[in-house]
PyMOL commands that place a pseudoatom at each C-alpha (Angstrom):
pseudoatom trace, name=CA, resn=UNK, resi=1, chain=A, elem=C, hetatm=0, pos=[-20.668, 4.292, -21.131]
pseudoatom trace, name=CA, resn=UNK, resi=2, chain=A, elem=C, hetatm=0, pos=[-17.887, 1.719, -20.341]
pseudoatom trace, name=CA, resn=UNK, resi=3, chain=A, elem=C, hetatm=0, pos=[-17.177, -0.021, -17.550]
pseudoatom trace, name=CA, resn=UNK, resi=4, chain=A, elem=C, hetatm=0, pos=[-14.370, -0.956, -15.913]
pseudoatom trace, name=CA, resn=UNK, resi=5, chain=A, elem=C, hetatm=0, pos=[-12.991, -4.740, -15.889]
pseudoatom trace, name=CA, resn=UNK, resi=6, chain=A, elem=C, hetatm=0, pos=[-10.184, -6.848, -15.797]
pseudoatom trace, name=CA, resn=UNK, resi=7, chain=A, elem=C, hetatm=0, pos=[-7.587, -5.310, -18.362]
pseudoatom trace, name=CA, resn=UNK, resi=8, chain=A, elem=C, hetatm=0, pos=[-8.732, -2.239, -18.802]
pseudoatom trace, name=CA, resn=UNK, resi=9, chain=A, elem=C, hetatm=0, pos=[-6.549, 1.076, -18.002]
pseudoatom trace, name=CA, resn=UNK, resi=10, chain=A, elem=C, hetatm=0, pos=[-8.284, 3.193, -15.255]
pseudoatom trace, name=CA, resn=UNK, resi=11, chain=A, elem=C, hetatm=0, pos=[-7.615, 6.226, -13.594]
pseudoatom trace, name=CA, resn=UNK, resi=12, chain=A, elem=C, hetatm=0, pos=[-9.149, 7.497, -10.226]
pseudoatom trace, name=CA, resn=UNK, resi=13, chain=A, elem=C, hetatm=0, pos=[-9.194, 9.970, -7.649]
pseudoatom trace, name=CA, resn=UNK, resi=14, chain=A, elem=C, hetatm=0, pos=[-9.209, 8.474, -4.079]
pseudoatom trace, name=CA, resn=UNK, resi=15, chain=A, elem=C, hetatm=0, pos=[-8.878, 9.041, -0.457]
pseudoatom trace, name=CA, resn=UNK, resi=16, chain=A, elem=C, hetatm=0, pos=[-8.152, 5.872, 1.731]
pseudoatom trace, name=CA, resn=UNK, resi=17, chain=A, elem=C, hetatm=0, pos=[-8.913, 6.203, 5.608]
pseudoatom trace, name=CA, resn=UNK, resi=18, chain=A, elem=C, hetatm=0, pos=[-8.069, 3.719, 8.381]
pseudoatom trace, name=CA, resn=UNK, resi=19, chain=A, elem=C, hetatm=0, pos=[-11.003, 2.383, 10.837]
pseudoatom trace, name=CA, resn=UNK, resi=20, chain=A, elem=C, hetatm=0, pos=[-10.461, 5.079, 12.818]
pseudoatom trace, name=CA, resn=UNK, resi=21, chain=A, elem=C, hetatm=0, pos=[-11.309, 7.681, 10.187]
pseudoatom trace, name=CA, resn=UNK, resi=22, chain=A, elem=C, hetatm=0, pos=[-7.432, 8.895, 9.936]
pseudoatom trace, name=CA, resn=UNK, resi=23, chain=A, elem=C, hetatm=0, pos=[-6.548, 9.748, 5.902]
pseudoatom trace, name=CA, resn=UNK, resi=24, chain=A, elem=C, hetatm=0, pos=[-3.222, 7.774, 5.356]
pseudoatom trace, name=CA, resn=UNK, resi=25, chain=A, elem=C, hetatm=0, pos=[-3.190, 8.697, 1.746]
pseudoatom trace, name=CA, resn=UNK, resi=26, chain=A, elem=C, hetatm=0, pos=[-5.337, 11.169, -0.684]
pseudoatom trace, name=CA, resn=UNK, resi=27, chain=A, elem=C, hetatm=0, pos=[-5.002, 11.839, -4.909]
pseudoatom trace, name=CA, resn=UNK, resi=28, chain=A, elem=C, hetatm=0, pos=[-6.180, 14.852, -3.679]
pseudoatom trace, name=CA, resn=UNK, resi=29, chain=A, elem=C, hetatm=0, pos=[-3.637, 17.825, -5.641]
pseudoatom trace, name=CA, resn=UNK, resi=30, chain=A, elem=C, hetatm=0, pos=[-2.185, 15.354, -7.556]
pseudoatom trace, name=CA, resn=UNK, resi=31, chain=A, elem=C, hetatm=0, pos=[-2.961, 13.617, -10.653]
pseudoatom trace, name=CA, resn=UNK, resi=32, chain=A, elem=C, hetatm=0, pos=[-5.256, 10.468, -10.704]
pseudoatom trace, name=CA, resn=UNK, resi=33, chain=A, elem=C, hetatm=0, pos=[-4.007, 7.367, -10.263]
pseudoatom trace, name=CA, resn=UNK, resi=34, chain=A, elem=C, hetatm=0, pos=[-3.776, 5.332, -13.421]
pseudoatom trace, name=CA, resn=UNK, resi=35, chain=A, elem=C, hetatm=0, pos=[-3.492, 1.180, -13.341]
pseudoatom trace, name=CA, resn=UNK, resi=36, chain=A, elem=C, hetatm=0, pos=[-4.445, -1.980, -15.362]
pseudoatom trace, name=CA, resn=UNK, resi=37, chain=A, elem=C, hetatm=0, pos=[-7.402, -3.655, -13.463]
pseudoatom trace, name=CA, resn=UNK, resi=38, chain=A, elem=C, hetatm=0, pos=[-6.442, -7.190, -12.289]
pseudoatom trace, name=CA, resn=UNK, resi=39, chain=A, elem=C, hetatm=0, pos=[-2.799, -6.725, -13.043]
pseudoatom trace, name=CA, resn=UNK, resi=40, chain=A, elem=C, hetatm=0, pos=[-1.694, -6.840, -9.484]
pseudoatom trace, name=CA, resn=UNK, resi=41, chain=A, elem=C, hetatm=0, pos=[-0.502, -2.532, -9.427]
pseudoatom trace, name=CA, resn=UNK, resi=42, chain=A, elem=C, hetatm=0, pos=[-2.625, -1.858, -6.610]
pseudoatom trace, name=CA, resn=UNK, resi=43, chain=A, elem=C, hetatm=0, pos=[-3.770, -3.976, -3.783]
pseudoatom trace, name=CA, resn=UNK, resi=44, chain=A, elem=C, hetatm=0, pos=[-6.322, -6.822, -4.283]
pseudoatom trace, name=CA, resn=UNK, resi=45, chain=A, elem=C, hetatm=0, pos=[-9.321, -5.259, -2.640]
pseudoatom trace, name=CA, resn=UNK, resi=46, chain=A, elem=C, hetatm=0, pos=[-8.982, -1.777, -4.335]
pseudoatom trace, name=CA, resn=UNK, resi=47, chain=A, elem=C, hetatm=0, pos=[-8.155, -3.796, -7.742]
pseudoatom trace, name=CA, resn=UNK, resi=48, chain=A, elem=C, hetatm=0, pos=[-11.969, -5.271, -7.611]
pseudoatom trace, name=CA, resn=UNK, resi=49, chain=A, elem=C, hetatm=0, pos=[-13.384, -1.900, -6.136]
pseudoatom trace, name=CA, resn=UNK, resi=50, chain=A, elem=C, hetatm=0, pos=[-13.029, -0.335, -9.569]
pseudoatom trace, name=CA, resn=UNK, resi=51, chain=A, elem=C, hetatm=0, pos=[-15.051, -3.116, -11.587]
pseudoatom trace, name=CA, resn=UNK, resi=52, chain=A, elem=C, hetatm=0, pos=[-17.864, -2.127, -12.698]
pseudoatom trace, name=CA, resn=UNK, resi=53, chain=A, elem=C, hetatm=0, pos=[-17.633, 1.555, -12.282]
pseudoatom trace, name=CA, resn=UNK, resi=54, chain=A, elem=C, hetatm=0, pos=[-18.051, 4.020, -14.903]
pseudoatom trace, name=CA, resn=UNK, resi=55, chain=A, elem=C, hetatm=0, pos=[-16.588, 7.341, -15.626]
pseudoatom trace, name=CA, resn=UNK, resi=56, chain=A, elem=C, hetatm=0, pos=[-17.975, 10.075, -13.155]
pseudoatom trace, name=CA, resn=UNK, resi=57, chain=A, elem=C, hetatm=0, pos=[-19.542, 7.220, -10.863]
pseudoatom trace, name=CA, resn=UNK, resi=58, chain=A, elem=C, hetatm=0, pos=[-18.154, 7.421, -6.752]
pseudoatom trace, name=CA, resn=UNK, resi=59, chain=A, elem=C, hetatm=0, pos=[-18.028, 4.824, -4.617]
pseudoatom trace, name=CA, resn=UNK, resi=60, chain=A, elem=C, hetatm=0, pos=[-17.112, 3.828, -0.899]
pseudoatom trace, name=CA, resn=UNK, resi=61, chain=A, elem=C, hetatm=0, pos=[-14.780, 0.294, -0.519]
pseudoatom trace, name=CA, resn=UNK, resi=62, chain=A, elem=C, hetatm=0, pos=[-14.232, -1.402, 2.774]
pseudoatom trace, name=CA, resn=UNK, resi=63, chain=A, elem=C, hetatm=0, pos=[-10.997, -3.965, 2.013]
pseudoatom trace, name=CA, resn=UNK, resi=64, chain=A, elem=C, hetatm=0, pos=[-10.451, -5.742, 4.706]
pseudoatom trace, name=CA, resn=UNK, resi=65, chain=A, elem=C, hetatm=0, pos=[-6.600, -6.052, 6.056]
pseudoatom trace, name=CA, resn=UNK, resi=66, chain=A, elem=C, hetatm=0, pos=[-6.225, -9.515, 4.531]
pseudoatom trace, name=CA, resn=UNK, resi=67, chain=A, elem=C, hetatm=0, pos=[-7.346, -7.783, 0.825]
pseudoatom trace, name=CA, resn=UNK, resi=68, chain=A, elem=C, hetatm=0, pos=[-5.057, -5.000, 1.262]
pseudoatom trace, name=CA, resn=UNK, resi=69, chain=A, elem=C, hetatm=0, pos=[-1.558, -5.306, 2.906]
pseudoatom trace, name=CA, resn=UNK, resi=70, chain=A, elem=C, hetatm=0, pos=[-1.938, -8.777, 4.549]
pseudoatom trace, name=CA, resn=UNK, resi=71, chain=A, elem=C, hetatm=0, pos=[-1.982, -9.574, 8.541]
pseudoatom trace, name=CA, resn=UNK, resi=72, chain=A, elem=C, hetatm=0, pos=[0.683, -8.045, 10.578]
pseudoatom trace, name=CA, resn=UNK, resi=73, chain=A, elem=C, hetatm=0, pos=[3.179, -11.057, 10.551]
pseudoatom trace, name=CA, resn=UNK, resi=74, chain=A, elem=C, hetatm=0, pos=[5.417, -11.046, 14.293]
pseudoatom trace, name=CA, resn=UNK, resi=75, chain=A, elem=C, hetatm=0, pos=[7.957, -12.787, 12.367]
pseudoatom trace, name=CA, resn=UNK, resi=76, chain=A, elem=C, hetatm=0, pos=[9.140, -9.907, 10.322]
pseudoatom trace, name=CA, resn=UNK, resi=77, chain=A, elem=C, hetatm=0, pos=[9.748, -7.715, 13.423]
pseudoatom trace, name=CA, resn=UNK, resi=78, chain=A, elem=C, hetatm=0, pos=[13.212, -8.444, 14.779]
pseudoatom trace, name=CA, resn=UNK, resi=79, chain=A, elem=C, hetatm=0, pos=[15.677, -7.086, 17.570]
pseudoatom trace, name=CA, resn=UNK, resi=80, chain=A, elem=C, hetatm=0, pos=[19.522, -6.233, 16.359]
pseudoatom trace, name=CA, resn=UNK, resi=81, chain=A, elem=C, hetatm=0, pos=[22.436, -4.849, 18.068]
pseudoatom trace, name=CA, resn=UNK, resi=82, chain=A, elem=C, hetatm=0, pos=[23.254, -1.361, 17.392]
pseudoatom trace, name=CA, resn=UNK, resi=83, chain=A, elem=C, hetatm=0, pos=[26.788, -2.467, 16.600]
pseudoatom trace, name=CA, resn=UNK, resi=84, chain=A, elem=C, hetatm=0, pos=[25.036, -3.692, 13.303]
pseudoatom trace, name=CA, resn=UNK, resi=85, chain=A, elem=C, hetatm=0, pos=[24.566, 0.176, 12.020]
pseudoatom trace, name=CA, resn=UNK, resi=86, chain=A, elem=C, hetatm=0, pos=[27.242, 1.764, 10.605]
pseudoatom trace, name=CA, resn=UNK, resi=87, chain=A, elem=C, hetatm=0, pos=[29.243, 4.560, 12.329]
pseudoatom trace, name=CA, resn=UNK, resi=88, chain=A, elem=C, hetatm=0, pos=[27.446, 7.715, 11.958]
pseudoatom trace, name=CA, resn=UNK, resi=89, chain=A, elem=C, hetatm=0, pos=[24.018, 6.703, 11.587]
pseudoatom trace, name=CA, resn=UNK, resi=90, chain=A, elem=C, hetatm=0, pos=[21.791, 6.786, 14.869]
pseudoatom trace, name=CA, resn=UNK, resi=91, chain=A, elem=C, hetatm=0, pos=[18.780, 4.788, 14.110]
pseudoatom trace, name=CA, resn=UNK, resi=92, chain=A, elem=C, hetatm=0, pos=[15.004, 6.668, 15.133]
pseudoatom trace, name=CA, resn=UNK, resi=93, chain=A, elem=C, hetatm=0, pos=[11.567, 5.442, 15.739]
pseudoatom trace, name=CA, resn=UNK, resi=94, chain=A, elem=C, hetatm=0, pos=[10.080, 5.692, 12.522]
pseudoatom trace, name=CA, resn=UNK, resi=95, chain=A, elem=C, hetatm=0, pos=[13.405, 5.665, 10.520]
pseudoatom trace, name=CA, resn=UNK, resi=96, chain=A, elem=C, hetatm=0, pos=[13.227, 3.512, 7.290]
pseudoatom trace, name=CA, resn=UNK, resi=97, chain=A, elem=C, hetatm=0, pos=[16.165, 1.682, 5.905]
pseudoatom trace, name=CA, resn=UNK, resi=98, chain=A, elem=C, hetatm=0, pos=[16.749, -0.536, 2.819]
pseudoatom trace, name=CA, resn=UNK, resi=99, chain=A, elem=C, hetatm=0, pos=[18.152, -3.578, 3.957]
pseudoatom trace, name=CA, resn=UNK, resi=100, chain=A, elem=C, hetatm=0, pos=[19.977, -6.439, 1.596]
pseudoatom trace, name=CA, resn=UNK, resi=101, chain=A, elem=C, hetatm=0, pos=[18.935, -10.024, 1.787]
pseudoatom trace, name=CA, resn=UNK, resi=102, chain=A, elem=C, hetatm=0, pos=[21.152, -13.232, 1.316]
pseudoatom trace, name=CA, resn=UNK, resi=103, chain=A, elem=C, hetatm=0, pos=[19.625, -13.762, -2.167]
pseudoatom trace, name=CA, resn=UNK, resi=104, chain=A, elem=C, hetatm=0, pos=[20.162, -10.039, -3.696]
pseudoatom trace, name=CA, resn=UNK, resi=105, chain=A, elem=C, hetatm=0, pos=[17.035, -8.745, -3.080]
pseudoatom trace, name=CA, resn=UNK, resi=106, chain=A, elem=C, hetatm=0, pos=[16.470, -6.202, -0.711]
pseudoatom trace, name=CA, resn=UNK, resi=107, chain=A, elem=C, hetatm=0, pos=[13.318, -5.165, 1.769]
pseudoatom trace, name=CA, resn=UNK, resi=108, chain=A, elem=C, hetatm=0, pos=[11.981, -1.661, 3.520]
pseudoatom trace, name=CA, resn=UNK, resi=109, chain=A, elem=C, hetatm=0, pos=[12.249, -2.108, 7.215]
pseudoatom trace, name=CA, resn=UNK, resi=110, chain=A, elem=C, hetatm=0, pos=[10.797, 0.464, 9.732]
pseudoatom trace, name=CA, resn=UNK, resi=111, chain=A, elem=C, hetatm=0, pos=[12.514, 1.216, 13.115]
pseudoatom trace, name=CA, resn=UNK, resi=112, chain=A, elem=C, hetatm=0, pos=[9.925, 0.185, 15.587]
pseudoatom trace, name=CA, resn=UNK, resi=113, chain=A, elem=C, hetatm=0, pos=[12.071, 0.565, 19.306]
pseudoatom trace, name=CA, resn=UNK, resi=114, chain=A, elem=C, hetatm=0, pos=[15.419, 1.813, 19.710]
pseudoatom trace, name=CA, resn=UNK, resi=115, chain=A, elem=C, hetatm=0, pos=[17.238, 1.155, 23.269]
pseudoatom trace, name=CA, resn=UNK, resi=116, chain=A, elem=C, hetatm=0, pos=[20.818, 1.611, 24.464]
pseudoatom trace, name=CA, resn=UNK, resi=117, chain=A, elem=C, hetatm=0, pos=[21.702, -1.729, 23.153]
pseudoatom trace, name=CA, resn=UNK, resi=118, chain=A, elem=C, hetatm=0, pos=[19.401, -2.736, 20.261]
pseudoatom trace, name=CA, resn=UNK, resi=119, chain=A, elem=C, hetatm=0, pos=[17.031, -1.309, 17.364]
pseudoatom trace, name=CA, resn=UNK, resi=120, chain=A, elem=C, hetatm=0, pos=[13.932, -3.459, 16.497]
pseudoatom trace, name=CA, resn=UNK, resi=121, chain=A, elem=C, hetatm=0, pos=[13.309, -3.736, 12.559]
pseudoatom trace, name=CA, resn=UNK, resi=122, chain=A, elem=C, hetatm=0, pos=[9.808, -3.837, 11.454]
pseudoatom trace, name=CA, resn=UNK, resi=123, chain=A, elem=C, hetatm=0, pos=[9.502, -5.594, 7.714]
pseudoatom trace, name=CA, resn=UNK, resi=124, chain=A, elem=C, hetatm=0, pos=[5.354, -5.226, 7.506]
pseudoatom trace, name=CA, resn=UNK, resi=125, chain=A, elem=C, hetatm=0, pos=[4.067, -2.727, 5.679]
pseudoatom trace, name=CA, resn=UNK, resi=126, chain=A, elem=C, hetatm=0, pos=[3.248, 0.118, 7.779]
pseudoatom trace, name=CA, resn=UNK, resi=127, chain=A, elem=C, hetatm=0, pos=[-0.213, -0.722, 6.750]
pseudoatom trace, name=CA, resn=UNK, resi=128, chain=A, elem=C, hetatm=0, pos=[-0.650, -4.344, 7.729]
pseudoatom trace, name=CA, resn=UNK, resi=129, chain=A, elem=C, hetatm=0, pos=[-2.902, -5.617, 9.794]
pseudoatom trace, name=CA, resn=UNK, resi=130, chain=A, elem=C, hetatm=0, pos=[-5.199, -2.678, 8.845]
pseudoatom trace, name=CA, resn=UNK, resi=131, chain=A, elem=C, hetatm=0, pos=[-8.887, -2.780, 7.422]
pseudoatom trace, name=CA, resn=UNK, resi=132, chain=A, elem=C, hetatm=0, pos=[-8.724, 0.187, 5.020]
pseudoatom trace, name=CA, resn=UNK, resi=133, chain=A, elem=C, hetatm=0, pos=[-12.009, 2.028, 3.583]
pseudoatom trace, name=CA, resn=UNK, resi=134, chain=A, elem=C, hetatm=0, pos=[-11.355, 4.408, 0.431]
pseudoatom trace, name=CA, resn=UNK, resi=135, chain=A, elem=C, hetatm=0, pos=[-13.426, 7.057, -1.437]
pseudoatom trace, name=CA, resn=UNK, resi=136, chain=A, elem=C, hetatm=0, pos=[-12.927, 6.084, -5.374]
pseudoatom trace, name=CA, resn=UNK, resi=137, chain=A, elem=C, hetatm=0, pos=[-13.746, 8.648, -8.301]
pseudoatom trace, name=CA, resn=UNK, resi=138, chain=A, elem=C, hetatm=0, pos=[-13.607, 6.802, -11.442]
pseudoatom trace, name=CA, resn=UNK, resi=139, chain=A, elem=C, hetatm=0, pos=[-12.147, 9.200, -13.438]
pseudoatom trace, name=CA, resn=UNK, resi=140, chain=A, elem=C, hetatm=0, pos=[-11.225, 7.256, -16.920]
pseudoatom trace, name=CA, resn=UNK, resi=141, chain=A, elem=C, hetatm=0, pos=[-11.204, 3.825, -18.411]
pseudoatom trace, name=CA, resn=UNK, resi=142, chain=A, elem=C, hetatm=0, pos=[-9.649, 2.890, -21.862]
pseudoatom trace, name=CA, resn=UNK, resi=143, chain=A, elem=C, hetatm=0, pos=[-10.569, -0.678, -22.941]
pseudoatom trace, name=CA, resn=UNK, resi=144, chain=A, elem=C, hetatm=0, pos=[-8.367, -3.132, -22.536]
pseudoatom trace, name=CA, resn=UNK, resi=145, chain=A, elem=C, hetatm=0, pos=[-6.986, -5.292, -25.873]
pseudoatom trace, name=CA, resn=UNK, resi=146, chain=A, elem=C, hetatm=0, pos=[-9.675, -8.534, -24.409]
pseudoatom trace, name=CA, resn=UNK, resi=147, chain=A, elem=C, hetatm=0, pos=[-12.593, -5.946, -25.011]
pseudoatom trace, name=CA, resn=UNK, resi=148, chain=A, elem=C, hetatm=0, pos=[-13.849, -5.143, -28.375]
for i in range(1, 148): cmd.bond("trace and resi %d" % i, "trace and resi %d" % (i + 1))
show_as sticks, trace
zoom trace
């Protein structure tokens, strides 16, 4: 039975829970999730759960924050006038909002604190700073073009 490695295509059911045992996200009712292994789709830690699994096999990952969304970083949280939104839009805790950059590109920010005065942007992922543990099915692997 095959095993999965670098370059191949896998698919999996999974449930990923935070320390505290809260589900943040589930395959559950959907279909499995299907990604290159070592191609970056998913985050590092879940990337090299997968190795070495075979279809049917389970298994239980603990990625620690810095192998799944990073450290929370302070400097991507930041305070703006709520002059800066536009006229009609009353910015909530929890809100997200595409922002453009100087360069073209564009990031996800989260509304963190909204006072009177200001709105504080959060540019983390919600999920940084967070050591994540997920239940993996391995449901499917097709060889990668390396494997013979």
């Amino acid at each position: 039975m095959p095993q999965a490695q670098s370059g191949d295509t896998v698919s999996v059911h999974y449930s990923g829970r935070l320390s505290d045992g809260t589900v943040f996200d589930s395959s559950e009712g959907r279909e499995p999730l299907t990604f290159v292994v070592g191609s970056g789709q998913v985050i590092p830690g879940f990337d090299q759960g997968v190795v070495g699994m075979s279809p049917g096999d389970t298994r239980t990952i603990d990625i620690p924050a810095h192998q799944a969304y990073g450290a929370y970083q302070d400097g991507l949280s930041v305070q703006v006038d709520r002059s800066q939104f536009p006229d009609g839009v009353t910015p909530e805790v929890g809100q997200q909002f595409e922002v453009g950059q100087l360069d073209g590109s564009s990031v996800i920010v989260t509304v963190t604190e909204v006072s009177p005065t200001s709105v504080t942007l959060d540019a983390n992922h919600p999920l940084a700073g967070e050591d994540l543990t997920f239940d993996i099915e391995l449901i499917d692997v097709q060889q990668g073009a390396n494997r013979a």
